[in-house]
Backbone bond lengths (Angstrom), bond angles and torsions (degrees), N, CA, C in turn:
res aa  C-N    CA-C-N  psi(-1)  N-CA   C-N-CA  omega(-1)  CA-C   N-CA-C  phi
1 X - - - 1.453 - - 1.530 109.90 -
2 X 1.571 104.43 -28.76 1.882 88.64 178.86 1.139 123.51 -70.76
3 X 1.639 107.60 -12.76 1.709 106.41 -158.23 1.718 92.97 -82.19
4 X 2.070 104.21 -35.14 1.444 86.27 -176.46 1.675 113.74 -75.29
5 X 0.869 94.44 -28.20 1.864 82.74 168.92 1.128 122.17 -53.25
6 X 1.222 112.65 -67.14 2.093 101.55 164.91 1.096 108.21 -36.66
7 X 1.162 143.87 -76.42 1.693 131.70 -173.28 1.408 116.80 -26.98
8 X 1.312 104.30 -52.70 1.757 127.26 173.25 2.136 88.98 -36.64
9 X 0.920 58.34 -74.32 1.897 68.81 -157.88 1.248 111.23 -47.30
10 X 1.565 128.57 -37.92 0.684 120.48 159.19 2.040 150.64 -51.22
11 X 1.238 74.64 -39.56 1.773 105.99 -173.55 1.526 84.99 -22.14
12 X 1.527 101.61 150.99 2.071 119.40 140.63 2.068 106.26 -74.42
13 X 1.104 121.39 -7.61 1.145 124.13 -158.84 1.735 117.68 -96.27
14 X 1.654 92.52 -18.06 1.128 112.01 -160.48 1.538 101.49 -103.15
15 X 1.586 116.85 91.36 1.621 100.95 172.67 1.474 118.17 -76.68
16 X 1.287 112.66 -13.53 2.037 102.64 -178.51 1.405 99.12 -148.52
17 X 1.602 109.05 96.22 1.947 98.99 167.46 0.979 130.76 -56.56
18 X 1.185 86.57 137.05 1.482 106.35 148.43 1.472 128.05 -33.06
19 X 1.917 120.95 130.58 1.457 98.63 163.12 1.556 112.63 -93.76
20 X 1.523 103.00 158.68 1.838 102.69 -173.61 1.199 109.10 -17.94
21 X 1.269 97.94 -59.64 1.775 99.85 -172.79 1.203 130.62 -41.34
22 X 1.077 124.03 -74.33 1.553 126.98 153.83 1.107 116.49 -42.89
23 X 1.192 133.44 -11.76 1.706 108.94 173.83 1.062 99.06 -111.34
24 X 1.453 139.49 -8.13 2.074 132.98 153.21 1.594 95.14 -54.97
25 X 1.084 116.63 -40.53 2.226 114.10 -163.10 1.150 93.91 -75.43
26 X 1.482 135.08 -61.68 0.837 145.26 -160.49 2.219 108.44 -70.50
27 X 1.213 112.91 -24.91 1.673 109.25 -164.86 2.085 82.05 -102.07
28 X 1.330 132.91 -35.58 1.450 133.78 155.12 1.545 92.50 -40.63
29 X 0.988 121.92 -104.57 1.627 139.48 -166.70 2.060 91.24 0.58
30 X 1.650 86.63 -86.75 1.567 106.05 176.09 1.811 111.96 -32.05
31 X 0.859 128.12 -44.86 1.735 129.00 158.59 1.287 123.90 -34.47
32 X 1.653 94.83 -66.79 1.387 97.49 -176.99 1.632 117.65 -66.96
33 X 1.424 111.51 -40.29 1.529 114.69 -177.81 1.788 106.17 -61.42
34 X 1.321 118.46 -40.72 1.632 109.36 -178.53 1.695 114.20 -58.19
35 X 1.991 88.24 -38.39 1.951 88.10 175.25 1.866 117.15 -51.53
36 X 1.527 69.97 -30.93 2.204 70.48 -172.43 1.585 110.08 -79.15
37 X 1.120 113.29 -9.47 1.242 114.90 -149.25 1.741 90.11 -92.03
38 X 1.678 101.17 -49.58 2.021 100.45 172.99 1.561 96.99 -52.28
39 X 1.494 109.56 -62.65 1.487 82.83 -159.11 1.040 138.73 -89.25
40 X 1.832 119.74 5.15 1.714 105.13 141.20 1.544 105.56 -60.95
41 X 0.917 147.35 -23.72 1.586 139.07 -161.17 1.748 85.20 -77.23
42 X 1.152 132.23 -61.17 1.152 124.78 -179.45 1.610 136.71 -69.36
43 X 1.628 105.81 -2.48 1.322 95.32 155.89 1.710 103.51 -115.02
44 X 0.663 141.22 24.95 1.249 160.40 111.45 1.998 101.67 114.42
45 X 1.599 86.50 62.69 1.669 114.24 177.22 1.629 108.97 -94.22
46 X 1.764 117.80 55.55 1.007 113.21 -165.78 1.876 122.77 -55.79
47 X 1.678 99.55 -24.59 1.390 106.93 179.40 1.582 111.76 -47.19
48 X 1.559 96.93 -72.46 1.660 132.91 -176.04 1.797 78.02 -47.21
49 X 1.034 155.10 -43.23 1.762 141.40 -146.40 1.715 99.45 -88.60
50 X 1.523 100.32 -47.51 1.657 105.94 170.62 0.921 120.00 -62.03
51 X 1.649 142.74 -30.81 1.358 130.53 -155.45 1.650 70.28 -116.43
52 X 1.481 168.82 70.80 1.157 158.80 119.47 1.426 111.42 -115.81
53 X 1.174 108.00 -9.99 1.703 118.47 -166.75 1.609 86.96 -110.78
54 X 1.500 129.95 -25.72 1.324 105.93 165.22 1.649 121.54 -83.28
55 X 1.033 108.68 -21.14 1.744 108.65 171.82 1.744 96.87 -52.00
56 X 1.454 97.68 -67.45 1.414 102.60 -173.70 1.672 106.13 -12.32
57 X 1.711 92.84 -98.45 1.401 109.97 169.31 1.754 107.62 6.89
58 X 1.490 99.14 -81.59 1.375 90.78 -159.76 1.880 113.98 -80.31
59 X 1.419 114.90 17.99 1.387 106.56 164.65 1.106 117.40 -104.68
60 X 1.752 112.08 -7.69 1.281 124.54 157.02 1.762 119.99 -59.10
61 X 1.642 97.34 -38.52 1.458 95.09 -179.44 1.491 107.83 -72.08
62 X 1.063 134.80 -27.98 1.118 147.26 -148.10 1.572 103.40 -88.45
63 X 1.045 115.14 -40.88 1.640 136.83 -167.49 1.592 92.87 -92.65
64 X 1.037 140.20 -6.03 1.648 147.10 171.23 1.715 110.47 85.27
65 X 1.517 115.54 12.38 1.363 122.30 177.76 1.546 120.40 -68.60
């Protein structure tokens, strides 16, 4: 987790860090939503896969990815 936090901080993407804290809740958060995201993709819940792959997206933006 530290190395991704340095990245965090680092990023060009990132105009205002994150503190640790929020970006452990926030890079958890992002975990759990990709888990959901395969497995509606895998029972083939394409709706539920689109509207989970856009959270993603934006905790990706959020996280400086």
């Amino acid at each position: 987790m530290d190395r991704l936090y340095k990245e965090h901080l680092e990023s060009p993407y990132v105009g205002r860090p994150l503190s640790r804290e929020m970006f452990e809740r926030l890079y958890m958060k992002l975990e759990r939503v990709e888990k959901a995201a395969w497995d509606a993709m895998e029972h083939d819940k394409f709706e539920l896969h689109d509207v989970l792959d856009r959270k993603s997206q934006k905790l990706c933006a959020a996280l400086g990815y």
